[in-house]
Residue frames as a rotation matrix with the C-alpha (Angstrom) as fourth column:
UNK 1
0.887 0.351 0.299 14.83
-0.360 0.121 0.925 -53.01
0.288 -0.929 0.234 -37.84
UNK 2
0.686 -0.667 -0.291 18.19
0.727 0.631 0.268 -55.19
0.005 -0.396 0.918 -37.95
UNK 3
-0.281 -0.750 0.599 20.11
0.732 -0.571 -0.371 -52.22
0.621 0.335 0.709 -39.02
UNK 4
0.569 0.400 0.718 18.36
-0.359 -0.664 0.655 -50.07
0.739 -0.631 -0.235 -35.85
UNK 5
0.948 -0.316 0.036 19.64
0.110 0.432 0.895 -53.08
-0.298 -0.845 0.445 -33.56
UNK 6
0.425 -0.893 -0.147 22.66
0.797 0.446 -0.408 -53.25
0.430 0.056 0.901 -35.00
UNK 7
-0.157 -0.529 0.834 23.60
0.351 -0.819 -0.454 -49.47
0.923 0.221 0.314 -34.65
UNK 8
0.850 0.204 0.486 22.22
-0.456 -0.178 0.872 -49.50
0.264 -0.963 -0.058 -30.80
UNK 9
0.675 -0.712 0.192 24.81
0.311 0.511 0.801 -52.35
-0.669 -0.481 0.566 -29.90
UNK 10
0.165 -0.891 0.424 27.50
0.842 -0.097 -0.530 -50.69
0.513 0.445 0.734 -32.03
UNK 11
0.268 0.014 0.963 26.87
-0.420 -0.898 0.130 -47.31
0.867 -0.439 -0.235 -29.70
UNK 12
0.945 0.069 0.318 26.47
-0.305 -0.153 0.940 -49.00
0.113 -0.986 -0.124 -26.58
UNK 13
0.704 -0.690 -0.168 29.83
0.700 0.714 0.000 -50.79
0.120 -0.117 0.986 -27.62
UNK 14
0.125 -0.312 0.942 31.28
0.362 -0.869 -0.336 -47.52
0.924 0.383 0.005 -27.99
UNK 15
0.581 0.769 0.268 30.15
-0.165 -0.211 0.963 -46.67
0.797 -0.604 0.004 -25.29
UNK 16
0.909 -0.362 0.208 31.42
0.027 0.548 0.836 -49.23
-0.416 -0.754 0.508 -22.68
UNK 17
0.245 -0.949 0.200 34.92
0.843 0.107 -0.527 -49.44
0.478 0.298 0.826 -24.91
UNK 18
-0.026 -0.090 0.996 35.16
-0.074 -0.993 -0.092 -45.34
0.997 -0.076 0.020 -23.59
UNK 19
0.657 0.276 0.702 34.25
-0.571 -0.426 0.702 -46.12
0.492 -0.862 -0.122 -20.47
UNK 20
0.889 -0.451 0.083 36.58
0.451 0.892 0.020 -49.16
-0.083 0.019 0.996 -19.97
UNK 21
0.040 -0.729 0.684 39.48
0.577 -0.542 -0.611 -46.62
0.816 0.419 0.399 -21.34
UNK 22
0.220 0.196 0.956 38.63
-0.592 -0.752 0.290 -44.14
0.775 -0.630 -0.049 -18.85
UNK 23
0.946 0.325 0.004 38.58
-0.258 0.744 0.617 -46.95
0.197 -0.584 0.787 -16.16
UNK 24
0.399 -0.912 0.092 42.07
0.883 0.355 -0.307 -48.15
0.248 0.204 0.947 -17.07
UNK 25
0.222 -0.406 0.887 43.41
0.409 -0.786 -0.463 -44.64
0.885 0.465 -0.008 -17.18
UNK 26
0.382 0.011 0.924 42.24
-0.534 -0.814 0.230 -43.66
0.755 -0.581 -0.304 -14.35
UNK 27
0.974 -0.137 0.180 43.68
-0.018 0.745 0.667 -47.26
-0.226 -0.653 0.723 -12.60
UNK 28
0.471 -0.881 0.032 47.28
0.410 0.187 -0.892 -46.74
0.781 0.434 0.450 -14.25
UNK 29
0.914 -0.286 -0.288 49.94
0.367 0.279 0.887 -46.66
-0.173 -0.917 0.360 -11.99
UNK 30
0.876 -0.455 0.161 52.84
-0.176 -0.611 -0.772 -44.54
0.449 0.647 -0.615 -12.25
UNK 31
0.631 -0.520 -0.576 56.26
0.639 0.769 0.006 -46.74
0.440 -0.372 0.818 -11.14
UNK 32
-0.549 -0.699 -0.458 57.63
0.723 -0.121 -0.681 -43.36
0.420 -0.705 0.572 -9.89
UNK 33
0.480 0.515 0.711 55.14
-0.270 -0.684 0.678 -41.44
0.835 -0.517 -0.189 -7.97
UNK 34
0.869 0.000 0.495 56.45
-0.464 -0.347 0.815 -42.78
0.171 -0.938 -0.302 -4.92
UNK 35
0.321 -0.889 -0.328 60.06
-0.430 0.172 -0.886 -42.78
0.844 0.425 -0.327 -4.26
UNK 36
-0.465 -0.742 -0.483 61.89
0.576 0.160 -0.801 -43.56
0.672 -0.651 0.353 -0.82
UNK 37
-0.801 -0.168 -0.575 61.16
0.591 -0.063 -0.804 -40.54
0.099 -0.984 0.150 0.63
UNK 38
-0.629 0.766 0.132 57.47
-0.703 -0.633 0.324 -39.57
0.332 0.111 0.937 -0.63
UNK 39
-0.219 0.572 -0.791 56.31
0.074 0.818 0.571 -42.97
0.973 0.066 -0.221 -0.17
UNK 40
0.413 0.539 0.735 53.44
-0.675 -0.361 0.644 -42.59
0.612 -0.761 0.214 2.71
UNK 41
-0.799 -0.534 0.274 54.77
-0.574 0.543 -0.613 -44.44
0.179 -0.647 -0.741 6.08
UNK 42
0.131 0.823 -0.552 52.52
-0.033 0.561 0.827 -47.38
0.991 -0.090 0.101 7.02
UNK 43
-0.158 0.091 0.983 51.66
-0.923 -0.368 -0.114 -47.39
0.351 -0.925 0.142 10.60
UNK 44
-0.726 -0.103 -0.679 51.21
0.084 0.968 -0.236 -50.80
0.682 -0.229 -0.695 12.90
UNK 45
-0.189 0.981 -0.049 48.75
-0.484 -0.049 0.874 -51.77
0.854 0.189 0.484 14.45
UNK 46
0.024 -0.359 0.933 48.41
-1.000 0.005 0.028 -52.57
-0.015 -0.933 -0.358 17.95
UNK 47
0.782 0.462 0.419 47.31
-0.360 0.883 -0.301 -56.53
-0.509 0.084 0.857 17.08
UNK 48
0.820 -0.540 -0.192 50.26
0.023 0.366 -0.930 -56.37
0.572 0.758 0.312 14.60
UNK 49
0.272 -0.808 0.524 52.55
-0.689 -0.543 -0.480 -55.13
0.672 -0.230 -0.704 16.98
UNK 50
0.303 0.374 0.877 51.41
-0.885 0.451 0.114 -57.80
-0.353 -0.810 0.468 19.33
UNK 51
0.999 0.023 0.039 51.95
-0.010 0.948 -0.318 -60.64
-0.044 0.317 0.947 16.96
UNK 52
0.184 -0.977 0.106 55.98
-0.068 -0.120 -0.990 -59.23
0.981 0.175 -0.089 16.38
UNK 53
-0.080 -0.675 0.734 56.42
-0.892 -0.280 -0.355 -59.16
0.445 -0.683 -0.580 20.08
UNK 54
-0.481 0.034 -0.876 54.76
0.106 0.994 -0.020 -62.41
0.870 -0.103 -0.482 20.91
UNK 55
-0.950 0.102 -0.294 52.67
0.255 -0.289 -0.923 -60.66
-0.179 -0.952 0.249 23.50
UNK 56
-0.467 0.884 -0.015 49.01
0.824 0.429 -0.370 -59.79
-0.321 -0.186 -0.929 24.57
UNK 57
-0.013 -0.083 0.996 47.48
0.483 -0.873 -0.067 -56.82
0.875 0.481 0.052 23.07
UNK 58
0.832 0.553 0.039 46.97
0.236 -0.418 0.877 -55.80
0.502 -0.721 -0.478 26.54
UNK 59
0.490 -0.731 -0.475 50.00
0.494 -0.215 0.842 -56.10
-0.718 -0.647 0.256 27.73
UNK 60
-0.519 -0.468 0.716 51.57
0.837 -0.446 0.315 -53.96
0.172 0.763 0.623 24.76
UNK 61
0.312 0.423 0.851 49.06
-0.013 -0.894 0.449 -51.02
0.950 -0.151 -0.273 25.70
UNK 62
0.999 0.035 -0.002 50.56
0.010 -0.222 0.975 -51.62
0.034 -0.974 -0.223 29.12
UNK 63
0.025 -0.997 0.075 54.32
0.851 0.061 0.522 -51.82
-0.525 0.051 0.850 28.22
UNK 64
-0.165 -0.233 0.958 53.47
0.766 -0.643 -0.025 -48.59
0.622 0.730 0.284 25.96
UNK 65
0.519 0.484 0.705 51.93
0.065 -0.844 0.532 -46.62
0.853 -0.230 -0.469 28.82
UNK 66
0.872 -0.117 -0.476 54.34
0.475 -0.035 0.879 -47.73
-0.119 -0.993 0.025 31.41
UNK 67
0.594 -0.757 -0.271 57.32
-0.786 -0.619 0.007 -46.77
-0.172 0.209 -0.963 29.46
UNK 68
0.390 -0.040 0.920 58.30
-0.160 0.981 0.111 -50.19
-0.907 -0.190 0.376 28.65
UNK 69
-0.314 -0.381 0.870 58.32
0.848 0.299 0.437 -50.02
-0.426 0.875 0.229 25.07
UNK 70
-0.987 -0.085 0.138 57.91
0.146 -0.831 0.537 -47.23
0.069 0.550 0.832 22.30
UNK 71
-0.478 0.656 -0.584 55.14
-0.115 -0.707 -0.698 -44.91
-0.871 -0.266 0.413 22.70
UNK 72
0.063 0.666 0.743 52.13
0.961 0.159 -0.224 -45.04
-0.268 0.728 -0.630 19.98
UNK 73
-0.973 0.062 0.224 51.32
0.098 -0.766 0.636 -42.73
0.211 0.640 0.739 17.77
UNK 74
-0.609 0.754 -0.248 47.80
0.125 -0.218 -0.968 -40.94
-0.783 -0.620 0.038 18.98
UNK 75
-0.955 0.219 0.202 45.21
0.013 -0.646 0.763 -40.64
0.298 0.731 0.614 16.21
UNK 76
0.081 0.988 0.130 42.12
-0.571 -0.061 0.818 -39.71
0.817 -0.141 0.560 17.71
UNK 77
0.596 0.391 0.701 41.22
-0.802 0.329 0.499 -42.92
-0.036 -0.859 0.510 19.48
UNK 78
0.976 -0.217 0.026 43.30
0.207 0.881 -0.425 -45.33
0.070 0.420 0.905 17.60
UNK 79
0.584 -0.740 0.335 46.85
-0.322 0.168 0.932 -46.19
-0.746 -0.652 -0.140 18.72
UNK 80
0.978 -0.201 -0.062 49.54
0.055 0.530 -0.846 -46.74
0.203 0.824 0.529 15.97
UNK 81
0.700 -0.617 0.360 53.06
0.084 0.571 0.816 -47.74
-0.709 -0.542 0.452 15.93
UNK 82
0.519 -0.589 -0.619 55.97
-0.801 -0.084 -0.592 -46.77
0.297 0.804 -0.515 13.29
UNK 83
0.995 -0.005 -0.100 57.10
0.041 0.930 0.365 -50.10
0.091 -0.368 0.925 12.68
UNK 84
0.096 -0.978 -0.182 61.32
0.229 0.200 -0.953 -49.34
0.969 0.050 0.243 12.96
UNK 85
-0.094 -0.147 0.985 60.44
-0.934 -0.329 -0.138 -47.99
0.344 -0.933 -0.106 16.40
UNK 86
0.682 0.685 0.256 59.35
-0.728 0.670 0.148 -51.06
-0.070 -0.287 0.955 16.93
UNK 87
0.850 -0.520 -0.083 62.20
0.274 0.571 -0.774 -53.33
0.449 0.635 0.628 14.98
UNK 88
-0.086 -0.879 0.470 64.70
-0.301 -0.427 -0.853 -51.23
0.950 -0.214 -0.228 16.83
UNK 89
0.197 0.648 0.736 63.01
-0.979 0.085 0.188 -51.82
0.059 -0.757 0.651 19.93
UNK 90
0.716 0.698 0.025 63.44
-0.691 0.713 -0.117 -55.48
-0.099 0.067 0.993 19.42
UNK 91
0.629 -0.774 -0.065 67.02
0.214 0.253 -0.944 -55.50
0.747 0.580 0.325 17.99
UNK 92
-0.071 -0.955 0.288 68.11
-0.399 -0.238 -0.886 -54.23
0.914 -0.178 -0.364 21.17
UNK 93
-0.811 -0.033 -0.585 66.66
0.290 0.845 -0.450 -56.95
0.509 -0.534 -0.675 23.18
UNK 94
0.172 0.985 -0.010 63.41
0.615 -0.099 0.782 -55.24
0.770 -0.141 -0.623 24.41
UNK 95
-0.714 -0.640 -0.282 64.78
0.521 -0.218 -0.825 -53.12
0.467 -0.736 0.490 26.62
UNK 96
0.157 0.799 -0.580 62.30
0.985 -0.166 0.037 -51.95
-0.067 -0.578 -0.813 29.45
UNK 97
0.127 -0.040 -0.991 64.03
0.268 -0.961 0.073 -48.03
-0.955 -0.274 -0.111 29.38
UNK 98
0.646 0.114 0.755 63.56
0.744 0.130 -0.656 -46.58
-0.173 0.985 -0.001 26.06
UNK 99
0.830 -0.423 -0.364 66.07
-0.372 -0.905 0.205 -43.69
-0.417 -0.034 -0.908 26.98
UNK 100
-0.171 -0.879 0.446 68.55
0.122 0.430 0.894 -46.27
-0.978 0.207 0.034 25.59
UNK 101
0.058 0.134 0.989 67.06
0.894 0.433 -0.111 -46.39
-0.444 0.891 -0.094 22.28
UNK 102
-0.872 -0.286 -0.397 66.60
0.073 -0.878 0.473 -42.31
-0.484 0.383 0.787 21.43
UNK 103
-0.742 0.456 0.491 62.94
0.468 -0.173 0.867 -42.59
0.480 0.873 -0.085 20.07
UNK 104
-0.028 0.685 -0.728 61.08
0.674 -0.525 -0.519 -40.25
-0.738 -0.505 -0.447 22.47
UNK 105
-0.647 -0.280 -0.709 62.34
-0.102 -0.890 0.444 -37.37
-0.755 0.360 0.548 20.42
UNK 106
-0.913 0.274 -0.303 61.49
-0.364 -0.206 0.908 -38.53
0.186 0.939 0.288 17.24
UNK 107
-0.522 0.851 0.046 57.81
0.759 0.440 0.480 -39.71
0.389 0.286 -0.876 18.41
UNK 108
-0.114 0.272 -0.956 57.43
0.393 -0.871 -0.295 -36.29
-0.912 -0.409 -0.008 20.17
UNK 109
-0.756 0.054 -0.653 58.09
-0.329 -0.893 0.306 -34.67
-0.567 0.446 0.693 16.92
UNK 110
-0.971 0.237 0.018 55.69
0.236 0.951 0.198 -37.71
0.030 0.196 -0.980 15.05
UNK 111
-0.488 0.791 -0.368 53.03
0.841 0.314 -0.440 -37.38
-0.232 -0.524 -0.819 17.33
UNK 112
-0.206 0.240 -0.949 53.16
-0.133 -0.967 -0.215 -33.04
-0.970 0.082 0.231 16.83
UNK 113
-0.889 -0.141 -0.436 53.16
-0.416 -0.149 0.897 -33.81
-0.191 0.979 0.074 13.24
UNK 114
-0.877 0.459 -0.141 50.09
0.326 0.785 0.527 -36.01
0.352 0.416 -0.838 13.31
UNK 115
-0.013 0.773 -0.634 48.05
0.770 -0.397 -0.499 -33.44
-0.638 -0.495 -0.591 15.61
UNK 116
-0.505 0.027 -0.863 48.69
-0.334 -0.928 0.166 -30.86
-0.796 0.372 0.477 13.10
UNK 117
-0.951 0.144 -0.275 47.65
-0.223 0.302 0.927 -32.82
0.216 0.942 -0.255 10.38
UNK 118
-0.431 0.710 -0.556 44.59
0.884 0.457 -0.102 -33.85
0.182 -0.535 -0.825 12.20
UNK 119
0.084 0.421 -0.903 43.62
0.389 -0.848 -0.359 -29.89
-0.917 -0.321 -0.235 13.15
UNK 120
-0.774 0.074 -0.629 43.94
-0.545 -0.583 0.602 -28.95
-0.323 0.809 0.492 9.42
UNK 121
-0.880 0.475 -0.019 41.82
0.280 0.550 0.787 -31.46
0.384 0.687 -0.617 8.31
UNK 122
-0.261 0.760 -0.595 39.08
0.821 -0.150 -0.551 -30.09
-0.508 -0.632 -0.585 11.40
UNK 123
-0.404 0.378 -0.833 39.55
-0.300 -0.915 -0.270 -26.83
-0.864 0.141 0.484 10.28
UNK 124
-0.848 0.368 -0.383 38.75
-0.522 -0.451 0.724 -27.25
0.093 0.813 0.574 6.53
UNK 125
-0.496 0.779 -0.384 35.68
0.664 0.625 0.410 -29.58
0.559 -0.052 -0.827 7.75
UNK 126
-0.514 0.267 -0.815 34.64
0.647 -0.504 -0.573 -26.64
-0.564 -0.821 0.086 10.29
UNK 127
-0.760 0.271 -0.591 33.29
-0.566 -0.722 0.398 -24.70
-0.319 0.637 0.702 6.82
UNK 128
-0.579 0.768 -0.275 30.72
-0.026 0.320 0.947 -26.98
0.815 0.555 -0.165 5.84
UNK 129
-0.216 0.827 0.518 27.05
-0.965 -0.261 0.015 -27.03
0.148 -0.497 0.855 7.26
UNK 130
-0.988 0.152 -0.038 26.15
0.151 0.988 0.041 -30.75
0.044 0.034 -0.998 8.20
């Protein structure tokens, strides 16, 4: 009987020691997967953006839609912010025309990039049956 129990809790140790391994493995971090210029961009948040400008979140969705400050990024419903637009924005005193700063372009091209990425992901979701 002791030599039944013993050989259960030597499996299940086995067991969990395999899974644990697997676990680790599958948590290991590789110091160069992401370099400069693979590493994903983190986006801001409209609450974050607010807290860097010292302003209301409202008025930031109104300084973004009057043309005040840098345009969001559109996903869906949710409003994001590339924070150097932002940092630039700031470094040159907040300026109210953003034609001084040059970042229409690059949030025009930004924004096209993020609707495309957004319509692939529809399409390959447009094959499945819900």
């Amino acid at each position: 009987m002791r030599e039944k129990a013993k050989a259960e809790t030597t499996t299940q140790s086995l067991r969990q020691a395999t899974i644990n391994h697997k676990r680790k493995q599958r948590m290991k971090i590789n110091p160069d997967a992401h370099t400069e210029k693979t590493r994903p961009k983190k986006l801001l948040k409209v609450s974050h953006v607010a807290s860097m400008c010292s302003l209301a979140v409202d008025t930031v969705y109104r300084k973004a839609k009057n043309g005040e400050m840098p345009a969001p990024l559109r996903l869906g419903r949710c409003c994001r912010w590339r924070p150097e637009h932002i940092e630039k924005w700031i470094d040159a005193g907040c300026p109210a025309n953003q034609g001084e700063l040059n970042l229409d372009q690059e949030a025009q091209e930004d924004q096209e990039d993020w609707q495309a990425a957004i319509e692939e992901a529809q399409e390959g979701f447009s094959s499945f049956d819900f």
